[in-house]
Structures are given as C-alpha cells and as structure tokens.
C-alpha positions in Angstrom: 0.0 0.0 0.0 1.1 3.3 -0.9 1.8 4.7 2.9 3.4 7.8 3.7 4.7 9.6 6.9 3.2 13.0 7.8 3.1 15.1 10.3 -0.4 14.9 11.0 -0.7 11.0 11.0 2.1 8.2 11.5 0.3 6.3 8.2 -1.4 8.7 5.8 -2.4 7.8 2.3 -0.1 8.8 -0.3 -3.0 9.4 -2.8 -4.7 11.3 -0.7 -1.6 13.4 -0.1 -1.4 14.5 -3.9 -5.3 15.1 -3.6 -4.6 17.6 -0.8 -1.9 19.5 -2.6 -4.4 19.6 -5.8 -6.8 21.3 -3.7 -5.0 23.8 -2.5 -3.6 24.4 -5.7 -7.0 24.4 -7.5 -8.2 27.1 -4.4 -5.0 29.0 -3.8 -4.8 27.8 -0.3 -1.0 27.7 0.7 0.5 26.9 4.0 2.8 31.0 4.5 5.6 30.7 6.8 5.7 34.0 8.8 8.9 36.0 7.8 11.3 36.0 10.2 11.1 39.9 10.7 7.3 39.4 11.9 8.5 37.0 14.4 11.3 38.8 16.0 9.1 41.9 15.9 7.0 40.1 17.9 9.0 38.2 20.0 10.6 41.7 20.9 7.4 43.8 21.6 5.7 40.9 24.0 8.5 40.3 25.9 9.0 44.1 26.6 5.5 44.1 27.8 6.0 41.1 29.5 8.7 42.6 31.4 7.3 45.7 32.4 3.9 44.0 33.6 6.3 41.8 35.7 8.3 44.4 37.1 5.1 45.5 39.1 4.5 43.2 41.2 6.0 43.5 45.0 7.3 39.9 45.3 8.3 38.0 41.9 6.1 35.2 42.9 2.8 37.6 42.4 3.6 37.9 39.1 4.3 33.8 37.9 0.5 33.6 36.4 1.9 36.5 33.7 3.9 34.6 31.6 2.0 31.3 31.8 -0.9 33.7 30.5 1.4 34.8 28.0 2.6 31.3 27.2 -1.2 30.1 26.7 -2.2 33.3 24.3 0.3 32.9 22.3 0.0 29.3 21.7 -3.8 30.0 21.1 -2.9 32.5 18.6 -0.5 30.5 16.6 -3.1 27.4 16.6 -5.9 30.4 15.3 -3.4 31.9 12.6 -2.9 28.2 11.6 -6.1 26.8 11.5 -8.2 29.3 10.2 -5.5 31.2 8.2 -3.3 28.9 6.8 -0.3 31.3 8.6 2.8 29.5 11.0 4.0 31.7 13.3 6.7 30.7 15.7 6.0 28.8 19.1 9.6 27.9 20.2 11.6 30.9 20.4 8.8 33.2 21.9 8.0 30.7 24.5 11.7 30.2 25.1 11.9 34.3 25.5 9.0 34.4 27.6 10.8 32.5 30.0 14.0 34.1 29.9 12.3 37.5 30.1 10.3 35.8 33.3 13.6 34.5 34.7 16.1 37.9 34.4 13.5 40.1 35.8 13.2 37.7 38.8 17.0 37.0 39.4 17.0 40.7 39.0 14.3 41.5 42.0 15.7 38.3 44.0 19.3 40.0 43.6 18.7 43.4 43.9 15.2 44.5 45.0 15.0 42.4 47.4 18.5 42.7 49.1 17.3 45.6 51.5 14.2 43.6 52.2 16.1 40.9 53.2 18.5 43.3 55.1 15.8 44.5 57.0 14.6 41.4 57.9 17.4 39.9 59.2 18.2 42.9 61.1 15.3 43.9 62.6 12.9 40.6 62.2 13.4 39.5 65.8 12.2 43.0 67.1 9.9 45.2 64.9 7.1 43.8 62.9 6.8 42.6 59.9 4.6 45.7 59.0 7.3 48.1 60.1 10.1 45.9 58.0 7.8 47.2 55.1 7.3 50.9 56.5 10.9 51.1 56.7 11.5 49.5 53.4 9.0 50.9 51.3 9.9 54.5 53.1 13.5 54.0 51.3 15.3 55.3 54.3 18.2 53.3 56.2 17.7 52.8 59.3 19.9 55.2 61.9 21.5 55.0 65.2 19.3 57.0 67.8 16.1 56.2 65.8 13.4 58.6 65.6 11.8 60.9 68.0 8.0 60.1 68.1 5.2 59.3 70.2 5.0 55.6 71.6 3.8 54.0 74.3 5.9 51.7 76.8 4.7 48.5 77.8 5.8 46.2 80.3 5.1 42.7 81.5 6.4 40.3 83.7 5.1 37.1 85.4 3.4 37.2 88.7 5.2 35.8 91.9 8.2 34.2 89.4 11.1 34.5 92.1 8.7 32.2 94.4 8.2 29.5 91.4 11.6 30.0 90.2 13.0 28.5 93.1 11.2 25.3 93.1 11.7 24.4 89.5 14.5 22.4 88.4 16.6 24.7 86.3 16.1 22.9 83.1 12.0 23.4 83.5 12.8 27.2 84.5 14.5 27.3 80.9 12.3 25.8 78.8 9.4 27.4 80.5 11.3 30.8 80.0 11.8 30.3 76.3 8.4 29.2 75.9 6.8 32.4 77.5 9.2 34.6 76.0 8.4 33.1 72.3 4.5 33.6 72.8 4.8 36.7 74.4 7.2 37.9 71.4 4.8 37.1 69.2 2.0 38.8 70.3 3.7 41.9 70.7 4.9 41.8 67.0 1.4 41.0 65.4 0.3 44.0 67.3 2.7 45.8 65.5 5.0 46.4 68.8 8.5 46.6 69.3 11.1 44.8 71.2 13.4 46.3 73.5 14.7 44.3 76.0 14.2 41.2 78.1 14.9 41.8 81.7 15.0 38.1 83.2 11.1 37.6 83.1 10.4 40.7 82.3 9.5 42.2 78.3 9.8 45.4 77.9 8.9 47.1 74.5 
C-alpha cells in the first residue's frame, strides 16, 4: 500500500496526499511561513510588555501567572493563525523568551530589589514587625542609630510571683518554660505591631 509519513498521521495515504496539494492548488490555499522579521518583531514587543507588567509586582512570585498567561495566548494564537488562516507563526523561540524575560526580571528583584528587604529582615525581624520591616523598606530610608523621635507607648510585663516559682523548679524546666513564654509573648507583641526592647529576666519590655 502506498503509505506515507506525515506530520499529521504516523500512516497517511499517499493518494490522498497528492489530492490535498491539488486542492490547494486548484483554491489557492497555501501553508505561508511567517517571515522571520514578523516573528522577531513580535518576540521583541511581547516580551517588553511582558517585562514591564512583571516588574510590578511587590514579590516575583505575584507575578508567575503572567507569563503562563502569555505562554497560553500565544499558543492560542498560533493554533488560530494556523487553523483558520493557513499562517505558521513561531511557538519555540517566543515561549523560550518568555521565560528568559520571566527569569532575568526575577534574578533581578531576587538580587537586587530584594537585598534591602532581606536586610531589613534579618536585622530587625526579631524585634519590629513585619509591617514596620515594610514601613521602613518601602519608606527607602536606612535605618539610623538613635532612631526617631516620636510618640509611643511603653509597655511592660512580667510574670506574677516568678522568684517564688523560680526557686522550686528544676533549672532545666525554669529554661524551657522561660523560652516558651518569652516566644508567645514575642509574638503577640509583633502581630500587634509592637517593638522589642529588651528582656529583663522575666520581664518584656517594649
């Protein structure tokens, strides 16, 4: 039988391989490759706007459903432009620059942008809160010895009657019991946007 390879179908009819280039003959329908200066020309312009809508977001992560988008559009486009138009655009390369647009701009903000964040955090993480870190860092100012003069209110706190409990506890309780407080305590005062000062044996102060 006279079986031919095609991209299509593993097995396709040769006859009816001749009968398809007859047609489009007889119709003018031709297959057009999309010159190369279209492609690049697009491949250029996308990824600029791809770029820019990525550079928005606050934290590279936010901005990962952008390129699939893009990914799935432009396949969807090619597929239409094929299908219904007889025209082949390129999938590879603008995929493959998708991607690489997608990737620089986040080494770039993981590198970069987010160095001071990261700065901040590790600084200051243990003692402000996370909202501040963001005060601070979206406020582009470095933070200074002496800090700021402002309006704040001190808070203290302590646990009730802990030199008559401290003495009966085995020292290995008293620490884990300590660290325990401390941690919870900590906590609290940074999700309500409190600072840390000092700990003064059982004492917070902030």
């Amino acid at each position: 039988m006279d079986l031919r390879n095609t991209p299509v179908q593993k097995t396709f009819a040769g006859v009816e391989i001749h009968a398809n280039v007859l047609y489009g003959i007889l119709n003018n329908e031709f297959v057009r490759v999309q010159d190369q200066k279209a492609n690049f020309f697009a491949i250029v312009v996308l990824s600029i706007i791809l770029g820019i809508s990525v550079s928005f977001s606050k934290k590279p992560l936010y901005s990962l459903p952008v390129p699939i988008l893009a990914t799935i559009g432009w396949v969807i486009f090619s597929y239409n432009q094929f299908f219904n138009h007889l025209i082949m655009w390129e999938i590879v390369r603008p995929l493959f620059s998708f991607g690489l647009t997608y990737s620089g701009v986040f080494l770039y903000n993981f590198l970069v942008t987010e160095k001071d964040k990261r700065f901040l955090k590790n600084t200051f993480g243990n003692y402000i809160s996370p909202d501040l870190i963001d005060q601070m860092y979206e406020g582009k100012q470095e933070p200074k010895l002496g800090g700021d003069l402002g309006y704040h209110t001190a808070w203290f706190s302590d646990i009730q009657s802990f030199s008559v409990f401290s003495e009966v506890l085995e020292p290995e309780k008293m620490v884990s019991l300590m660290n325990e407080y401390l941690t919870e305590m900590t906590d609290v005062l940074l999700i309500r946007n409190g600072t840390l000062d000092k700990y003064i044996g059982d004492s917070i102060v902030a």
